[in-house]
Structures are given as C-alpha cells and as structure tokens.
C-alpha positions as CSV (number, residue, x, y, z in Angstrom):
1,X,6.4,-85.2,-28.3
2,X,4.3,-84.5,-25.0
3,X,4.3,-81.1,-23.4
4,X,6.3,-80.8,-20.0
5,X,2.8,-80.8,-17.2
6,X,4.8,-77.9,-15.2
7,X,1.6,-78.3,-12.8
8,X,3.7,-81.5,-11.4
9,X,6.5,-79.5,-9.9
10,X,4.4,-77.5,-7.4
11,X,3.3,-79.3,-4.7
12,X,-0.2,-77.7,-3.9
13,X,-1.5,-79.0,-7.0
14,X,-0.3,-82.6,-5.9
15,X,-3.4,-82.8,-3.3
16,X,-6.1,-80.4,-4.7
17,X,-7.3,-79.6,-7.7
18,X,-7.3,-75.7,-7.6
19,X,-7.2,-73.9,-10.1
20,X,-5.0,-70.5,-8.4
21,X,-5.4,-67.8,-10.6
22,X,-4.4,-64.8,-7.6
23,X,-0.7,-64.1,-8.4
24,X,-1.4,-60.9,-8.1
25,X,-1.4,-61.6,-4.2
26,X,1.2,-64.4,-4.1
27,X,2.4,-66.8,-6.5
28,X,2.4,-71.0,-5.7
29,X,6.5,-71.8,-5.8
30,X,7.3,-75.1,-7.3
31,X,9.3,-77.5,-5.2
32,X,12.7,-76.6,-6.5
33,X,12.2,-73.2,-5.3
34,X,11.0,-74.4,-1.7
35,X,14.0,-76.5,-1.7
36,X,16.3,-73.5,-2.2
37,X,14.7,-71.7,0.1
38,X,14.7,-74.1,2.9
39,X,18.4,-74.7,2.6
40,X,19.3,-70.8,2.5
41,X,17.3,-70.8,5.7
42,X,18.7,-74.0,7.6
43,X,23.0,-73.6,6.1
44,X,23.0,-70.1,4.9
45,X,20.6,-67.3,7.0
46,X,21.7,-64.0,7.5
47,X,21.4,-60.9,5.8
48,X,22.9,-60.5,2.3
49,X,24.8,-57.1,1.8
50,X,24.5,-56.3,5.3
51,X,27.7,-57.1,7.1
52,X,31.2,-58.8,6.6
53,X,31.0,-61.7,9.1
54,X,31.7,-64.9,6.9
55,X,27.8,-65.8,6.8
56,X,26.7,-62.4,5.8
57,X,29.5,-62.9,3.0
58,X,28.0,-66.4,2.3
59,X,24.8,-65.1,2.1
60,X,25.4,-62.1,-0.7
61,X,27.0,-64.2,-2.6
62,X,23.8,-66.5,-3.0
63,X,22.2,-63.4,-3.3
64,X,24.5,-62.5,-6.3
65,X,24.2,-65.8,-7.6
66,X,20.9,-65.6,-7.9
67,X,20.9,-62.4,-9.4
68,X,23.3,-63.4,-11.9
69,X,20.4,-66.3,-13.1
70,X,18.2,-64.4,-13.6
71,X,19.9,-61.8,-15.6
72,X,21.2,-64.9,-17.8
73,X,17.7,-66.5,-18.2
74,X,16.1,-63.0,-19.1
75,X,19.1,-62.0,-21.7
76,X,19.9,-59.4,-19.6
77,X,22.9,-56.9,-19.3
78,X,24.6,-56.7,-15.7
79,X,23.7,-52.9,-15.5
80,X,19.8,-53.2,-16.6
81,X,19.1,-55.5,-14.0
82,X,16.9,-53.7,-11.9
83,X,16.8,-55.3,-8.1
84,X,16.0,-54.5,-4.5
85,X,17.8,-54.4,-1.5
86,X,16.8,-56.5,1.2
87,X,14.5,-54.8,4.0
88,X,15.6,-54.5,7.5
C-alpha cells in the first residue's frame, strides 16, 4: 500500500519546491482549509459569539461546529477543550 503524499493537498507546494520548515511563524493550510475559509468569508462573515442578528447566530454555530471537530478528532471531553474567544 502507498503512503497518502499529504504534500499534494496544499497548494504552495504545487508550484515550488520549498521545503517550509517555519510554523513557528505560520503554518501552509492545505486547500480544504482555504476552501472553508473562503466560504465562511463570502456566505457566512460576521462575528461568532458577538451578537444575535441571524448571521452572527450563523456564524457561532460554524464556530461551534468547528470546535466540536476538533474535540472529536483529538478524543477530547467537551469541558477540556481549551479555546479562544475571537478578538475585536
């Protein structure tokens, strides 16, 4: 069985050859990321936990949703999920 080339889903390293090794500073975001994050920004912008206008409510609950992944992919429990408000 051949190893899953995870280098293919980010699309810097579709026309260069770098080898990024400074995720201290950022970190590359494969496409499926940039893909979420463009359509949060074109159907679904405005501040999550902020207000109580329908796209505010819209947008916390993406913001939960996502939350909620990532406590299932790292095992988790609902309380022990540390996380961040949104700034200003």
């Amino acid at each position: 069985m051949m190893a899953y080339n995870y280098k293919n889903d980010f699309p810097i390293f579709q026309h260069t050859d770098v080898a990024y090794i400074d995720n201290a500073a950022t970190a590359q975001r494969p496409q499926c990321v940039l893909d979420a994050v463009a359509d949060f920004y074109r159907c679904h912008n405005a501040n999550p936990l902020r207000g109580l206008y329908p796209l505010s409510v819209e947008a916390t609950d993406i913001y939960e949703q996502a939350r909620e992944t990532v406590r299932g992919f790292i095992g988790a429990k609902s309380a022990s999920l540390p996380a961040t408000r949104p700034r200003a």
